[in-house]
C-alpha positions, 0 to 999 in steps of 0.5 A: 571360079565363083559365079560373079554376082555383078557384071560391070560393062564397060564400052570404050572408044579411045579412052586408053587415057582414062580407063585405068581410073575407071576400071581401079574404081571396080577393083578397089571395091569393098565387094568383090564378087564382080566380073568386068567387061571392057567392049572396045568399040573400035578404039584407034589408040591402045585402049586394048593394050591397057585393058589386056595388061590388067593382071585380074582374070575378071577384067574381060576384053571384047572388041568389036567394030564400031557401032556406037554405045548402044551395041556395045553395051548389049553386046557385053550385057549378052556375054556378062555372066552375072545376075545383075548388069551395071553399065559403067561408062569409061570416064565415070567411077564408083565410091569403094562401097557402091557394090556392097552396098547395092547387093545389100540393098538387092537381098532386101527386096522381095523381088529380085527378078524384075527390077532396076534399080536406080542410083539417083543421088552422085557426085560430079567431078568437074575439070579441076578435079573438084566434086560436088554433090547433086541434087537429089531426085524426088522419090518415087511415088507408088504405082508412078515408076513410069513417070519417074523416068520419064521425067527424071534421066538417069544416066547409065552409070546410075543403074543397076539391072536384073540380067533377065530383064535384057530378054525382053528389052535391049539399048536401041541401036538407032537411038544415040544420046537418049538411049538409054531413058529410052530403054529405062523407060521401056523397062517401066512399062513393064518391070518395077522400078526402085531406089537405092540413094546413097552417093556413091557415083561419079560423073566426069564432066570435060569437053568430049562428054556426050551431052557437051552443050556446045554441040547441041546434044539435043538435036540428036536426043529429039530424034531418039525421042521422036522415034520412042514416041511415033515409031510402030517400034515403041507402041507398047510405050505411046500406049502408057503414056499421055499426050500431055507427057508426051508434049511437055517432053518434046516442047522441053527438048526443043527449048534446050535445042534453042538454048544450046543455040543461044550459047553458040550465037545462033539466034536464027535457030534458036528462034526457030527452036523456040517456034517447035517448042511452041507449037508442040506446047504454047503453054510451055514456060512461056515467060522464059521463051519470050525473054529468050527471044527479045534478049 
């Protein structure tokens, strides 16, 4: 068989009800030099029986115990044999052309050895079905690729990788919602980041999405991010950035943790929220946090 040129990695937990979608979206490809690999991490229901029916040599299970996205994305990235790695989530979906027209934007590049590579322009299927296009990042400015992604998230479905960069950095185990800017970023301390634009990406929206504003996924991203940047761990991080970035991160995700608050009804902790945020940056929106506290 023809060495795959993409690896597209798949972690799954309970999804035996929505993967097929996500997997025919590779398989429909107009490029099809690829390989699948589908880390079940865990799953109670029959996401294996689903994958393992699958008559296409290059769609490949592992299962692996419980342990969260993180592992199970490095986990297939270690036994992907392909010179790129994208890490698909289970509930998202490619356009026909989003990998041929990623390997034609790859044979541009004069380096292909260390990059990533950024899809930042896609679609959102909301719970009726309907899609709308997002807005589009700004781009990416000479000598910035660091700041790009510090303040501009991109989600994994959005990213494409040289294999050789996870020699060097790896997803973050003890690192859960913002794991993966947390791995982006570090990969800009030290590789080149790009742009490819064209929408060919969609993000699911429903209720069992990680970031699912009712349960207040920026709680646990505070954590991630305290960890990227106070932890010994991250230090070649806390170096390339400055304090004021470094505030007006933390002062943003303590005034989403008050918003998410807000929306439940917990005026007392979103209050408190607000006071972090405050403490972190008093010049942070302040006109908004004050309307935020008197409303």
């Amino acid at each position: 068989m023809e060495k795959p040129f993409f690896s597209i990695i798949i972690p799954a937990y309970n999804r035996a009800d929505i993967i097929m979608r996500t997997i025919d979206s590779v398989l429909n490809q107009i490029f099809k030099n690829f390989e699948i690999i589908v880390v079940d991490d865990g799953s109670k229901d029959n996401t294996a029986e689903v994958i393992k029916s699958i008559p296409d040599s290059r769609v490949k299970y592992i299962y692996q115990n419980n342990a969260e996205r993180s592992v199970a994305r490095n986990n297939g990235a270690k036994n992907a044999l392909g010179e790129f790695l994208l890490f698909l989530d289970s509930d998202d979906s490619y356009e026909p052309n989003h990998l041929e027209g990623l390997f034609n934007f790859i044979q541009t590049l004069e380096n292909k050895d260390v990059l990533i590579v950024c899809n930042c322009r896609y679609h959102v299927i909301d719970s009726k079905g309907e899609h709308f296009e997002t807005p589009i990042h700004p781009k990416i400015i000479d000598g910035q690729d660091l700041e790009f992604v510090l303040f501009n998230p991109v989600t994994p479905t959005r990213v494409c990788l040289n294999k050789t960069i996870f020699n060097d950095f790896q997803f973050d185990p003890k690192i859960v919602i913002v794991e993966d800017q947390v791995l982006w970023i570090s990969v800009a301390t030290k590789y080149k980041v790009v742009q490819f634009l064209p929408y060919s990406v969609n993000y699911t929206l429903h209720e069992e999405n990680s970031v699912n504003l009712k349960k207040n996924p920026y709680i646990v991203r505070m954590k991630g991010l305290k960890r990227m940047f106070f932890h010994p761990d991250y230090q070649f991080v806390q170096h390339r950035v400055t304090k004021k970035q470094r505030d007006f991160i933390l002062a943003e995700c303590y005034f989403n943790i008050a918003k998410c608050h807000k929306l439940v009804g917990e005026k007392l902790a979103a209050a408190k929220a607000l006071f972090q945020s405050f403490i972190v940056m008093p010049s942070y929106r302040n006109k908004e946090r004050l309307y935020m506290l008197l409303k």
